[in-house]
Structures are given as C-alpha cells and as structure tokens.
MMTF fields as JSON, N, C-alpha, C and O atoms, coordinates in Angstrom:
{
  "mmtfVersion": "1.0.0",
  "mmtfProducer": "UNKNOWN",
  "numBonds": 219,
  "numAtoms": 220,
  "numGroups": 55,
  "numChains": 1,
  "numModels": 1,
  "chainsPerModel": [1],
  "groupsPerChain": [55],
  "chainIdList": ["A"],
  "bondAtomList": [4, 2, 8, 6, 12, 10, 16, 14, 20, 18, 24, 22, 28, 26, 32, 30, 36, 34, 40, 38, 44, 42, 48, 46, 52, 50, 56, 54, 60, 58, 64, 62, 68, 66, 72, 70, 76, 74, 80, 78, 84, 82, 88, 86, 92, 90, 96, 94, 100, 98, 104, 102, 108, 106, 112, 110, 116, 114, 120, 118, 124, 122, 128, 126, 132, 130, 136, 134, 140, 138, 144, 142, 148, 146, 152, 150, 156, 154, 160, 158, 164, 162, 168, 166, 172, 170, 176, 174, 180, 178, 184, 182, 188, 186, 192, 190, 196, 194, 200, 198, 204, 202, 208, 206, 212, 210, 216, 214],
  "bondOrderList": [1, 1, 1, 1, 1, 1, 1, 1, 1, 1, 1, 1, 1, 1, 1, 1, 1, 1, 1, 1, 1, 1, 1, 1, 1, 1, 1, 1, 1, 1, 1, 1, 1, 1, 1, 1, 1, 1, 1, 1, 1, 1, 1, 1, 1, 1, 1, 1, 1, 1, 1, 1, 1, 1],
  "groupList": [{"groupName": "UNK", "atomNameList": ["N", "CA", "C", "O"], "elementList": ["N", "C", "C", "O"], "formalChargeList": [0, 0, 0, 0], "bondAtomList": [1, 0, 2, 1, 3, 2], "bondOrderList": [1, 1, 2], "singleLetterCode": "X", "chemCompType": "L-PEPTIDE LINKING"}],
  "groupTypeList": [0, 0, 0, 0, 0, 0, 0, 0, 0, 0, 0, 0, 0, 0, 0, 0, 0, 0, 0, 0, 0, 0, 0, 0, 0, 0, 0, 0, 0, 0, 0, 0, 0, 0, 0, 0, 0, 0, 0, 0, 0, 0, 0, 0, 0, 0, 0, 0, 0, 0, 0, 0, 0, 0, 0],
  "groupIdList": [1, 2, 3, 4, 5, 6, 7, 8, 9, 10, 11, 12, 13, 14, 15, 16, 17, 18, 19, 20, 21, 22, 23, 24, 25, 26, 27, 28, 29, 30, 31, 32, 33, 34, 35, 36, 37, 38, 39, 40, 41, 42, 43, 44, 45, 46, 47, 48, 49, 50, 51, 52, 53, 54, 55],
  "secStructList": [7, 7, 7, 7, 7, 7, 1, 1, 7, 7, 7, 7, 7, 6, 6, 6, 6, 6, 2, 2, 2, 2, 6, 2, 2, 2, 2, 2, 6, 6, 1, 7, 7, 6, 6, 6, 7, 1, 1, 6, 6, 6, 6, 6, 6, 7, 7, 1, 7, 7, 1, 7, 7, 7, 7],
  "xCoordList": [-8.8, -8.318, -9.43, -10.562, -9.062, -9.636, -10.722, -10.067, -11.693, -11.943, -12.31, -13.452, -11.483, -11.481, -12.679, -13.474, -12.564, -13.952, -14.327, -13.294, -14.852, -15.528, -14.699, -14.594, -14.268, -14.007, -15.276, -16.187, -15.421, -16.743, -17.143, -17.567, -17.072, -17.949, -17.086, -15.859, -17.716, -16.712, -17.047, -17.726, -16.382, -16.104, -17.332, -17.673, -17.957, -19.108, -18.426, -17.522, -18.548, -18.18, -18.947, -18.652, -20.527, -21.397, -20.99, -20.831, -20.757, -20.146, -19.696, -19.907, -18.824, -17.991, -18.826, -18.632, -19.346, -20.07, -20.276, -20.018, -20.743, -21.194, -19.657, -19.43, -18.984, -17.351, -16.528, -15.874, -16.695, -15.974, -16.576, -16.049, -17.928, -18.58, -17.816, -17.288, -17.61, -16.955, -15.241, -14.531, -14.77, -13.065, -12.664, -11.464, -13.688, -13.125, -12.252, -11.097, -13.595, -12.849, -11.397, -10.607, -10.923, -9.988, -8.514, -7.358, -8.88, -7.883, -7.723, -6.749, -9.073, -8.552, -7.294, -6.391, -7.156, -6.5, -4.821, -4.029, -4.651, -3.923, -3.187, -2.264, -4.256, -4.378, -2.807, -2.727, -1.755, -0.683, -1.727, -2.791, -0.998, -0.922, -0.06, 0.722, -0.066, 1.305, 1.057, 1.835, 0.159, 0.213, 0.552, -0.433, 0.916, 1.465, 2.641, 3.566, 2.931, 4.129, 5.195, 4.838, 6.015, 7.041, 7.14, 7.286, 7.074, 6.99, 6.26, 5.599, 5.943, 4.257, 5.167, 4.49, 6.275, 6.806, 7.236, 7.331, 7.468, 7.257, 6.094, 6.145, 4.976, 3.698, 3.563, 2.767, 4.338, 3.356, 4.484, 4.472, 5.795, 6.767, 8.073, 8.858, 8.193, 9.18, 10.367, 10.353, 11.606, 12.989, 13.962, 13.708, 14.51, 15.096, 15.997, 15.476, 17.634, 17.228, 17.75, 18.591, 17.05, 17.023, 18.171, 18.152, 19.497, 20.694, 21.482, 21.599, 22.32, 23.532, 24.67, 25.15, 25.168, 26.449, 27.772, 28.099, 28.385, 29.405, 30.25, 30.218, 30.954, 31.428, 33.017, 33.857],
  "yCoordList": [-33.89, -33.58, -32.865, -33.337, -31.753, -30.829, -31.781, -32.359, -31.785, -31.876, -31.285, -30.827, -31.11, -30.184, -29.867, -30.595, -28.523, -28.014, -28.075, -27.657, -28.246, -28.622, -27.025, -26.321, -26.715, -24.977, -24.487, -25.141, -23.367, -22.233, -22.39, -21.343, -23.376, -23.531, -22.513, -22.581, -21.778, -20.929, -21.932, -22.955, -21.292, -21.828, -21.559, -20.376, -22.265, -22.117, -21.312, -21.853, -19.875, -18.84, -18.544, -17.749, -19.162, -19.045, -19.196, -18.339, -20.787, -21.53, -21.127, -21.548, -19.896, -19.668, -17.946, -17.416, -17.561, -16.339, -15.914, -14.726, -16.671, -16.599, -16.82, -16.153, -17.645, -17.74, -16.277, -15.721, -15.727, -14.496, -13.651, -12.569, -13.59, -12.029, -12.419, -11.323, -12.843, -13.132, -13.315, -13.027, -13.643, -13.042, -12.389, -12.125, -11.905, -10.272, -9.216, -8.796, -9.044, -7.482, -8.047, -7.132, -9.29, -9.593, -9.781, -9.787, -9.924, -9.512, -8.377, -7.692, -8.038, -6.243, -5.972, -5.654, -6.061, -5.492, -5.747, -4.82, -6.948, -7.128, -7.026, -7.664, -5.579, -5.511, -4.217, -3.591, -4.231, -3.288, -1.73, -1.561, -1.143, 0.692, 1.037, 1.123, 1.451, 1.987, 3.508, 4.338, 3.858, 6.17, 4.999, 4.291, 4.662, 4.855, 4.341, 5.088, 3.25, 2.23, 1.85, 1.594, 1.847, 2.059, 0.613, 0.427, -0.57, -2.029, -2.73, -2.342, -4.105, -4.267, -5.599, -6.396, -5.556, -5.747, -4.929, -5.288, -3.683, -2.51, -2.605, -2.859, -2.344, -2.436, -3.903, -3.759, -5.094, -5.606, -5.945, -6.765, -5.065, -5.05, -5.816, -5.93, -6.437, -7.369, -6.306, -5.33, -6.791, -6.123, -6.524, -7.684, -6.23, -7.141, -5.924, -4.893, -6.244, -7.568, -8.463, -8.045, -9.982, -10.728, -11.582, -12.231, -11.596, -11.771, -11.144, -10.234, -11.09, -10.189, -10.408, -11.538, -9.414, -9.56, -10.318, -9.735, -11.43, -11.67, -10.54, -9.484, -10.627, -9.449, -10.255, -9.654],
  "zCoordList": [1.564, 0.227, -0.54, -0.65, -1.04, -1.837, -3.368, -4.235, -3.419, -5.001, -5.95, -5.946, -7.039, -7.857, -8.711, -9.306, -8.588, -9.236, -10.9, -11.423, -11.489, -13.146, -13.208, -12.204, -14.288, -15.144, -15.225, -15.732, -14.76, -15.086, -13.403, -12.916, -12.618, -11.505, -10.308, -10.243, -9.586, -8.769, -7.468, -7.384, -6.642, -5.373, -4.275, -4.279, -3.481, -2.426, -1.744, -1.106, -1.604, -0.634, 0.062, 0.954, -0.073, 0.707, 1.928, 2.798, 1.977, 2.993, 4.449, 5.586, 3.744, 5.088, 5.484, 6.578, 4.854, 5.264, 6.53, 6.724, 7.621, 8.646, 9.714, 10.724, 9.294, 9.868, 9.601, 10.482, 8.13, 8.065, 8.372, 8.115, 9.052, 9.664, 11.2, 11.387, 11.818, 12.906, 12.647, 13.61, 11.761, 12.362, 11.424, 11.34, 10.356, 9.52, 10.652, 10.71, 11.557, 12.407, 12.963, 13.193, 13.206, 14.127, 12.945, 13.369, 11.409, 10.249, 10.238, 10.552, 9.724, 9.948, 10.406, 9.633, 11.507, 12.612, 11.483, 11.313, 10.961, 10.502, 9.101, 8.595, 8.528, 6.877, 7.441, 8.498, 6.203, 6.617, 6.015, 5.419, 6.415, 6.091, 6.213, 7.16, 4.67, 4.367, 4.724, 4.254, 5.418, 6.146, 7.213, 7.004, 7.711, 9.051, 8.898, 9.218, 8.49, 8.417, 7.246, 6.096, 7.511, 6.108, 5.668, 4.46, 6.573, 6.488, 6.825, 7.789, 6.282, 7.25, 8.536, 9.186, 8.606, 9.769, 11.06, 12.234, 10.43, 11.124, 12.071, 13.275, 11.289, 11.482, 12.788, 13.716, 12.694, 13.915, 14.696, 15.614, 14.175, 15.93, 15.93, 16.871, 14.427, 14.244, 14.071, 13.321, 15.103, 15.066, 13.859, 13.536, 13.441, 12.231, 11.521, 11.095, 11.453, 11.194, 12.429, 13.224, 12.519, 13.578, 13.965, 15.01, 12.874, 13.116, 13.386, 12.565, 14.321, 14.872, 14.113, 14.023, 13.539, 13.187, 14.161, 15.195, 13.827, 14.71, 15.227, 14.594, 16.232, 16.98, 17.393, 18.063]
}
C-alpha cells in the first residue's frame, strides 16, 4: 500500500532511474505514430472490429 505523500513533496523518481534506462528502449517500441498509423491499434496489429456480425 502506497503512502501518501505531504503536498509540495514530489515523488522519488530517482528511485527507478536505473530500471527506466533499461526498459525505456523496449516502450519506445510502443509509443503510437501517428506518420505512419491512422490508429494506435493499427499500429500493433489488432483486427477489429473483433466481433462478427451474426450471419
């Protein structure tokens, strides 16, 4: 469980510094662009829509 921070005090982002130099490049991968992609589902392959019309 989280404990809440005093007002004015920001958050230890220090902390994780060394965790986000190691799986930044692997988000990346996952930030959308909109020059290439019209959707950011587009973008990672999702068909949709994912219900079929009854027939």
């Amino acid at each position: 469980m989280a404990v809440p921070r005093p007002p004015g005090n920001p958050p230890p982002a220090y902390l994780n510094k060394e965790k986000m130099k190691r799986v930044r490049p692997e988000l990346e991968k996952l930030y959308f662009n909109p020059a290439k992609y019209a959707t950011y589902l587009e973008q990672l392959g999702v068909q949709y829509p994912t219900v079929k019309p009854p027939q």
